[in-house]
C-alpha positions in Angstrom: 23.6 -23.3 -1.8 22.0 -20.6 0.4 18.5 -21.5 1.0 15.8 -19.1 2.7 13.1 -21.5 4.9 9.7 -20.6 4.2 7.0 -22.0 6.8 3.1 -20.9 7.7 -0.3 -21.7 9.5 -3.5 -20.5 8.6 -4.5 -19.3 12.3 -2.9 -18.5 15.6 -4.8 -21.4 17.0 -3.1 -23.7 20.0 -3.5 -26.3 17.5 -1.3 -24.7 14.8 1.2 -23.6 16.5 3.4 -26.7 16.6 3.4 -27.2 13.2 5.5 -23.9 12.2 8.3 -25.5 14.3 7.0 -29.4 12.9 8.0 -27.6 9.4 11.5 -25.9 10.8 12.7 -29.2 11.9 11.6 -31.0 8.7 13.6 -28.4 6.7 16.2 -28.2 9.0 17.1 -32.0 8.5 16.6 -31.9 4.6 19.3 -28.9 4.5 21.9 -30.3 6.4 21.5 -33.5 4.1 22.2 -31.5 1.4 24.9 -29.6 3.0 23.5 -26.5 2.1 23.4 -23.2 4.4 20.5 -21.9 5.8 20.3 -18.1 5.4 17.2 -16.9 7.2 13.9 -18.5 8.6 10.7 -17.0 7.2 7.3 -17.6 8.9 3.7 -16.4 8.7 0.2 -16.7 10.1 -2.0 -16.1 7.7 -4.2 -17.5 5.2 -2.5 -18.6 2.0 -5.3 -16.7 0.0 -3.6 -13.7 1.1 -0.5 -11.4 -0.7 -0.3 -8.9 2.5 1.6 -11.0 4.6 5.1 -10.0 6.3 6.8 -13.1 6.3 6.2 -13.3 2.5 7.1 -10.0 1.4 10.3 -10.1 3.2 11.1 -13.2 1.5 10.2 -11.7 -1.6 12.3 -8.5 -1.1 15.0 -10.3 0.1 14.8 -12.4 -2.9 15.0 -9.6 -5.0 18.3 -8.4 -3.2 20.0 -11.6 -4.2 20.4 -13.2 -0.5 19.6 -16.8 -1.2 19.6 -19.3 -3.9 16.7 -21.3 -3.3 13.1 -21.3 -1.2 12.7 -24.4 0.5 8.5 -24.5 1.7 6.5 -27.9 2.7 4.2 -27.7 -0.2 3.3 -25.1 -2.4 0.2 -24.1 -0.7 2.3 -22.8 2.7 3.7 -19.8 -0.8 0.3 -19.4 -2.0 -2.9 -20.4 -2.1 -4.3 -18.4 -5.1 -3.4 -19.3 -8.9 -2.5 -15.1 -9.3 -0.1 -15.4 -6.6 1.6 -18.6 -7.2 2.3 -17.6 -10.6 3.6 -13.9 -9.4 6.1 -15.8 -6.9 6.8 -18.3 -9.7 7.9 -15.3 -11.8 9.6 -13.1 -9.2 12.0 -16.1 -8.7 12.7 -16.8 -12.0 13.4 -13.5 -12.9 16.1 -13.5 -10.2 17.6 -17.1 -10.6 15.8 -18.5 -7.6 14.9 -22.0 -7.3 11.5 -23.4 -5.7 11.5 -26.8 -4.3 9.0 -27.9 -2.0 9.1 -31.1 0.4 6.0 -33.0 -0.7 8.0 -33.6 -4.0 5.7 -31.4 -6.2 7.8 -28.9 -7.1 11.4 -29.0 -7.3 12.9 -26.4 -10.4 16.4 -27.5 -9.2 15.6 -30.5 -11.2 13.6 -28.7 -13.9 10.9 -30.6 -12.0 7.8 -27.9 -12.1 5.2 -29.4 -15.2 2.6 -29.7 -12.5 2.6 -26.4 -11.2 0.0 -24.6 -12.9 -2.3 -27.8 -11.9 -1.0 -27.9 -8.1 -1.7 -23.9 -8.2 -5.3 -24.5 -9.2 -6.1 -27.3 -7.0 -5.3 -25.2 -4.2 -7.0 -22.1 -5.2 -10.0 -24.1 -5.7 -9.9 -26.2 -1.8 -9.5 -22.7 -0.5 -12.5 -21.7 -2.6 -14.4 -25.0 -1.0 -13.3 -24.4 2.4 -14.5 -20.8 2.2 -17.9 -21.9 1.4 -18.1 -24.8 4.2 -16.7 -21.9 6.3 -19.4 -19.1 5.3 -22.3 -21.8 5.7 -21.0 -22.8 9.4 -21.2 -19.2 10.4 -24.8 -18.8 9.0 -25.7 -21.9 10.6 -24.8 -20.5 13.6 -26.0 -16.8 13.2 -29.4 -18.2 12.6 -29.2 -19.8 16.2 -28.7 -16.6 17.3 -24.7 -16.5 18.0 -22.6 -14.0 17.2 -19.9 -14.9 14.6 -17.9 -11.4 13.8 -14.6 -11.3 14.9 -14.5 -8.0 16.8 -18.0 -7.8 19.1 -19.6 -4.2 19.0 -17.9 -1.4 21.2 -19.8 -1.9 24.9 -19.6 -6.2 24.2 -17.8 -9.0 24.8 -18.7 -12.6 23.2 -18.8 -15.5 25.8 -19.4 -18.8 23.7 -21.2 -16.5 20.6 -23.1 -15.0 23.2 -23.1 -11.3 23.2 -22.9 -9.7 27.0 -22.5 -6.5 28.1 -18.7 -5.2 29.6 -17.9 -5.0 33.0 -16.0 -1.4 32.6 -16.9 2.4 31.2 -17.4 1.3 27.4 -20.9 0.9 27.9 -21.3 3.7 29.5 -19.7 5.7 26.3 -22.1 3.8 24.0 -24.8 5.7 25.9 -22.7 9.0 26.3 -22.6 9.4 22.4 -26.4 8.3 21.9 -27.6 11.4 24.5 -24.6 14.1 23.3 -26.2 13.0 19.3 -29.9 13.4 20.8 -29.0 16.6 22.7 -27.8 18.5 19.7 -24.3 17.3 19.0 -22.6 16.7 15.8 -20.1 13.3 15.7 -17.3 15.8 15.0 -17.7 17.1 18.3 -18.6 14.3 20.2 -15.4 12.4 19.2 -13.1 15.4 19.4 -14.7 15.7 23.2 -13.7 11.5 23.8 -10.2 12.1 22.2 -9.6 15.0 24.9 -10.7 12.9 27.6 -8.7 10.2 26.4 -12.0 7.7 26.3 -10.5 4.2 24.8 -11.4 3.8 21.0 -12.8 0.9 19.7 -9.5 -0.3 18.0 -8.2 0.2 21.2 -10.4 -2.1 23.0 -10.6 -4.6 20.2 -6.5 -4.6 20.5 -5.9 -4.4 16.8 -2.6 -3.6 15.4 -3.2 -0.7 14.1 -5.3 1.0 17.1 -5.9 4.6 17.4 -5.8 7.0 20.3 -8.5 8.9 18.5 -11.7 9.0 18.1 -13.2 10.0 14.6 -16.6 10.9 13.2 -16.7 7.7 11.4 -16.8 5.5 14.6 -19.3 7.9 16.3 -21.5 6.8 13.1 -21.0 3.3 13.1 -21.9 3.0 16.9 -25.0 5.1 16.1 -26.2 3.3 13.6 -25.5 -0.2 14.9 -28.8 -2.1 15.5 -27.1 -4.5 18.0 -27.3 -2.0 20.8 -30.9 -2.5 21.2 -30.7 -6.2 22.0 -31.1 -7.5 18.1 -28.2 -9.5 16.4 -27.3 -8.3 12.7 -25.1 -10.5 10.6 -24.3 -11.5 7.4 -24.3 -7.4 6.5 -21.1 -7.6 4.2 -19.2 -10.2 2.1 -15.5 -10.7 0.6 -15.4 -9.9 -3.3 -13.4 -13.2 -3.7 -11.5 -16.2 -1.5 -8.1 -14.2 -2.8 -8.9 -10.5 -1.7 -9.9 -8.6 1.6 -11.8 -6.4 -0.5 -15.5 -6.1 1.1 -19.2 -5.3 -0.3 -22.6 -5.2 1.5 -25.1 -7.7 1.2 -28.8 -7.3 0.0 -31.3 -6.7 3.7 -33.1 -9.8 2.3 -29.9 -11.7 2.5 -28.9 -10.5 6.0 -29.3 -12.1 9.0 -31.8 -10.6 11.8 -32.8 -11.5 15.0 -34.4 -8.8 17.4 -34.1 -9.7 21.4 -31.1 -12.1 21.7 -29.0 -10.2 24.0 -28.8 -7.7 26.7 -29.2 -4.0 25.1 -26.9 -1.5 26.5 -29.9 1.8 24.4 -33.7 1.3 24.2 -35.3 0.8 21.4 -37.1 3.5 21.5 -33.9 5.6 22.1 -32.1 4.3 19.0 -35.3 4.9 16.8 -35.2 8.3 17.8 -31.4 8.6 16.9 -32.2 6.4 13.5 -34.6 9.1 12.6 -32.2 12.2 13.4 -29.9 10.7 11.3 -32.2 10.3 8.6 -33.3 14.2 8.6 -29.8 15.1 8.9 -28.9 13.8 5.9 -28.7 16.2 3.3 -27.7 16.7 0.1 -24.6 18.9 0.1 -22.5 20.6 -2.7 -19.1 19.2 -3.1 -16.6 21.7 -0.4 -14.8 24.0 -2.9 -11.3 23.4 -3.1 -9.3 26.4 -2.3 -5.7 27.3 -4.4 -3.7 25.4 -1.9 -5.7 22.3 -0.9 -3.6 19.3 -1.1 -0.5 21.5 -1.5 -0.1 23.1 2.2 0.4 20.9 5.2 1.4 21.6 8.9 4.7 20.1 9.3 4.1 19.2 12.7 1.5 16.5 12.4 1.4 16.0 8.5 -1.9 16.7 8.3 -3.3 19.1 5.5 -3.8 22.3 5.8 -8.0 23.2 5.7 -9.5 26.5 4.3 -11.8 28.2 6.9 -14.3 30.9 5.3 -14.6 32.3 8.8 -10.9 33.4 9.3 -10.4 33.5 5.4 -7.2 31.3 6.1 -5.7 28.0 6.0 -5.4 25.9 9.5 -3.9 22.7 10.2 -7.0 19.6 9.4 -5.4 17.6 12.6 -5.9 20.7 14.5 -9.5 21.5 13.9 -10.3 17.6 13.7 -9.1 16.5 17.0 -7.8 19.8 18.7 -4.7 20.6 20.4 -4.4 16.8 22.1 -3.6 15.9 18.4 -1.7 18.8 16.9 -1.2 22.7 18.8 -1.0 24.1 15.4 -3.4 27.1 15.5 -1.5 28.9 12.6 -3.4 30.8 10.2 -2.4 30.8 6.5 -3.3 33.9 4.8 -4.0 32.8 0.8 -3.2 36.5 -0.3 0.0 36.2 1.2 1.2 33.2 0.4 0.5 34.0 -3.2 2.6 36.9 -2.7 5.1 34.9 -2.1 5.8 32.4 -4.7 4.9 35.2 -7.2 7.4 37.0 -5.5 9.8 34.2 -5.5 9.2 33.5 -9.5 10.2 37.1 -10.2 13.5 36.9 -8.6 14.6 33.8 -10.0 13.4 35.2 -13.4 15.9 38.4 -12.8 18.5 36.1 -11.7 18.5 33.9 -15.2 20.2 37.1 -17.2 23.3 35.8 -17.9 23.2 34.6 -21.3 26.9 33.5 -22.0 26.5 31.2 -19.1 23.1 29.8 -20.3 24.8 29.2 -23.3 27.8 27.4 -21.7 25.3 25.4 -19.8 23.6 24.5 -23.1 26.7 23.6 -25.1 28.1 21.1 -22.5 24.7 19.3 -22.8 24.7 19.4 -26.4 28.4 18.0 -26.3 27.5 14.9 -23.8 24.3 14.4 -26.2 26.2 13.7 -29.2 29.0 11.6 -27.3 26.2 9.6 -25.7 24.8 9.0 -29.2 27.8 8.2 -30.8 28.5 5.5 -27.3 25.5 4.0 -28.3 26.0 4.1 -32.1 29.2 1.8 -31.3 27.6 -0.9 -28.5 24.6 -1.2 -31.3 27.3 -2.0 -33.4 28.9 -4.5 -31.1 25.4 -6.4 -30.2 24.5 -6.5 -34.4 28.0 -8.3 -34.7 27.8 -10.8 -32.0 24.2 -11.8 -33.5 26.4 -12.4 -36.6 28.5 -14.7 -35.0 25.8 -16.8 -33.2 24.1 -17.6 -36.5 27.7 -18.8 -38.0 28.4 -20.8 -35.3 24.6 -22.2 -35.7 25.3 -22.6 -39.3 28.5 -24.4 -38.8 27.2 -27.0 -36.8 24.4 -27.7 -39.1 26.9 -28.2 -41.9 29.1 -30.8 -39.4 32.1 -28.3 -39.1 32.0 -27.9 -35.2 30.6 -30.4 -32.7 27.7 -29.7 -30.3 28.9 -29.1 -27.4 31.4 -26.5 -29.4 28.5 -25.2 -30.5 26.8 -24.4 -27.0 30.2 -23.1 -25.4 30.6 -20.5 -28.2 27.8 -19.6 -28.0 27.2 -19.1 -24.6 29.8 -16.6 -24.8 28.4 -14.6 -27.2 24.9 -14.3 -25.0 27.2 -13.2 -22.4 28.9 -10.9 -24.4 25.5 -9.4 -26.0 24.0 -9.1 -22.1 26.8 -7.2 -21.2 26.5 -4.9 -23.9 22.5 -4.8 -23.7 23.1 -3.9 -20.3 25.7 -0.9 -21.6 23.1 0.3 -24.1 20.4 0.6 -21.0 22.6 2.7 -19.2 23.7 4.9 -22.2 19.6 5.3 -23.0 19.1 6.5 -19.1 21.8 9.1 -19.5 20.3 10.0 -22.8 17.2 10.6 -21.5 18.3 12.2 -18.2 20.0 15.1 -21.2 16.5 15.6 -22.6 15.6 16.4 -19.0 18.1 18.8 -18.9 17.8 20.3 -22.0 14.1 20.6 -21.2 15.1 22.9 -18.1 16.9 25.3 -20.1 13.4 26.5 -21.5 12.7 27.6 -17.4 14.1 30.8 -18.1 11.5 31.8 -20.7 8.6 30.5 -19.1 9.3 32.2 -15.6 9.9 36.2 -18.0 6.3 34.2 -19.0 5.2 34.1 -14.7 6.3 37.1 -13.9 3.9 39.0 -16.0 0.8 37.1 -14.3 -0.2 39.1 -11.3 -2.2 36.2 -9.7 -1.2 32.3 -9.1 -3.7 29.9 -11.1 -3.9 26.4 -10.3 -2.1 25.0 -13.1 0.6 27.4 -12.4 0.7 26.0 -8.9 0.7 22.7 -9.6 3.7 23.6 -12.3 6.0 24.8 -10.2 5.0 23.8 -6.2 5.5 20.2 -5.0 4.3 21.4 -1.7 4.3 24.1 1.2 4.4 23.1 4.4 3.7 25.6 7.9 5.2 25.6 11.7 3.5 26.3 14.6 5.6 29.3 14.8 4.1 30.9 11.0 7.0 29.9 9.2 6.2 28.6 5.9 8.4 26.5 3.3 7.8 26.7 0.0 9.4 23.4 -2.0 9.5 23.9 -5.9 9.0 21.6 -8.8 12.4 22.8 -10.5 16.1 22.8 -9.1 18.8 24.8 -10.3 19.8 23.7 -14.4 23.0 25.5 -13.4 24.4 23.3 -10.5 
């Protein structure tokens, strides 16, 4: 029996960190009791609640691929923790003849042992639901004392104890850099391009998360500006999670919030973040929605990725990364003329309508479809056939051991395989349906030819048209521009 080990904590807590290797060794002794063989060790640090975490998606993929036979997990609250994803692991391994058998003796499907797990999957849903709330009215408890309970302190902060103090190196120093450039006349645009150039940490950065940035963004330049905890006053309780099983986020009511004005150093006066409060305010305005040029979201620099923006003022496309973060980001300073790139594909069209002109090898093309169509059909005609008969038998065989002819167990090895025999030949009837349908593709291709003589008497690209026929275009910092098509070649 290969069996994948699956073992997790909650936090990455001193405390906790034993117990991953307490819940190895447990598992490790129970295998080698059984004699099984232990295929790979899978471990997380993360809340139960959650679907997002590595160790359990690996387990899952691998599960999928067929490289184990059975999960072996302490109880089933290490899995999951949420009903919705107990029952989606619950399903994933029974669709791929995996076995779940868990060490506290609740669930063990080896032994067709798993009636209580719909009620073990909602008694642990519904302690994580408790302990969510005993955790949410700890924090406000302490929130109201005036400690700060976020996980990541504001950019220019550090927490000692709850306590918010100001840093010992340049971050506070930036915190005031961006209030003066926004006071002096600078857009957030400009002052984070400006930081990214100087290489000025981010706040990701700072806060070492995982998925840290080098660059600074407008969005961050915002949230700093607007964050009342730079003035001295601690604000909590601003946002919520939707539920106990999702990350997802929404902002409280102000009545509901926690605030306390004059509980910590400031790093900007109150009378200087007032100031920048209103300027905000006033710079607010209503705006039309940014027209969408021909090519938006269909040409991208193929240096960075990053789409391709239409500038009025040079009545061309440049690269988004370019004019976003400058040339410490991406050097591409091409400029994509629309005309001329509509040229082009119009261009393109009308030569691959000219080259479609041989009609006896269109029709060749079309009469080897046509001939693997009705073989196909007449394939499928014949397993249909086969499946209808074996049904046949299976009720025969049922009906003889009603009437006493042939004993039980005959009864169950017959027709065992016939179900083999049918899933085999279901299987053959899925592939002949693919291939069928993969011919209607190909037959559907062999209308190109009329609808590009249809093209190449427009004499400017539309949108649709676009969208028909270009997947994407992509540009070089040299001006070289790929254009990749929708279509492929019906002859090849």
């Amino acid at each position: 029996m290969r069996c994948a080990i699956y073992a997790r904590v909650s936090t990455e807590l001193d405390s906790q960190k034993t117990s991953i290797h307490n819940q190895i060794d447990l598992f490790t002794n129970y295998i080698a009791e059984k004699g099984w063989e232990i295929t790979k060790i899978y471990t997380d640090k993360q809340s139960g609640t959650k679907s997002n975490r590595p160790g359990l998606k690996a387990l899952i993929e691998d599960g999928k691929n067929g490289k184990f036979d059975v999960i072996l997990a302490k109880e089933l609250s290490r899995l999951a923790r949420s009903g919705q994803l107990s029952y989606k692991v619950r399903d994933i391994c029974l669709d791929h003849n995996i076995d779940i058998v868990c060490l506290d003796g609740s669930i063990n499907t080896l032994e067709k042992d798993d009636r209580n797990f719909g009620l073990y999957a909602w008694l642990y849903e519904n302690e994580s639901i408790s302990t969510s709330k005993r955790s949410k009215t700890a924090k406000k408890t302490k929130a109201r004392r005036g400690l700060f309970v976020g996980s990541n302190p504001p950019y220019g902060y550090y927490s000692d104890k709850g306590v918010l103090k100001v840093r010992a190196d340049e971050t506070p120093n930036v915190v005031k850099r961006i209030y003066n450039d926004y006071i002096e006349g600078q857009g957030m645009d400009s002052i984070a391009k400006q930081l990214s150039l100087e290489k000025v940490p981010t706040p990701s950065l700072i806060a070492n998360k995982s998925n840290a940035t080098v660059y600074w963004h407008a969005s961050s330049i915002k949230l700093i500006l607007s964050n009342q905890h730079y003035c001295g006053d601690l604000v909590q309780n601003r946002t919520e999670t939707v539920s106990v099983t999702k990350t997802k986020r929404k902002p409280v009511s102000k009545e509901d919030m926690i605030i306390l004005e004059g509980t910590h150093e400031a790093i900007i006066s109150r009378e200087v973040f007032q100031i920048v409060q209103t300027m905000l305010k006033n710079r607010m305005r209503t705006k039309t929605a940014p027209k969408k040029h021909l090519f938006t979201n269909v040409l991208y620099c193929s240096n960075c990725g990053k789409g391709m923006w239409y500038k009025q003022n040079q009545r061309g496309y440049r690269c988004g990364g370019n004019i976003k973060h400058g040339n410490i980001f991406c050097p591409n300073r091409t400029i994509v003329r629309e005309k001329e790139l509509k040229y082009a594909i119009l261009n393109d069209l009308n030569e691959l309508t000219n080259g479609f002109n041989t009609e006896d090898l269109l029709k060749q093309v079309e009469q080897k479809l046509n001939s693997k169509q009705r073989k196909l059909q007449n394939e499928l005609v014949q397993v249909e056939s086969k499946i209808n008969n074996w049904n046949d038998r299976n009720q025969k065989y049922f009906d003889s051991y009603c009437d006493g002819i042939i004993t039980h167990e005959q009864y169950e090895q017959y027709s065992k395989n016939n179900l083999e025999k049918i899933a085999q030949s279901e299987a053959v009837k899925a592939q002949i349906n693919i291939q069928l349908e993969e011919c209607k593709n190909q037959t559907f291709t062999m209308d190109l030819k009329s609808k590009l003589k249809e093209f190449a008497s427009i004499q400017d690209l539309t949108t649709k048209l676009l969208h028909s026929l270009v997947k994407k275009v992509t540009c070089t910092i040299d001006g070289n521009v790929n254009i990749h098509y929708t279509f492929v070649n019906p002859f090849q």
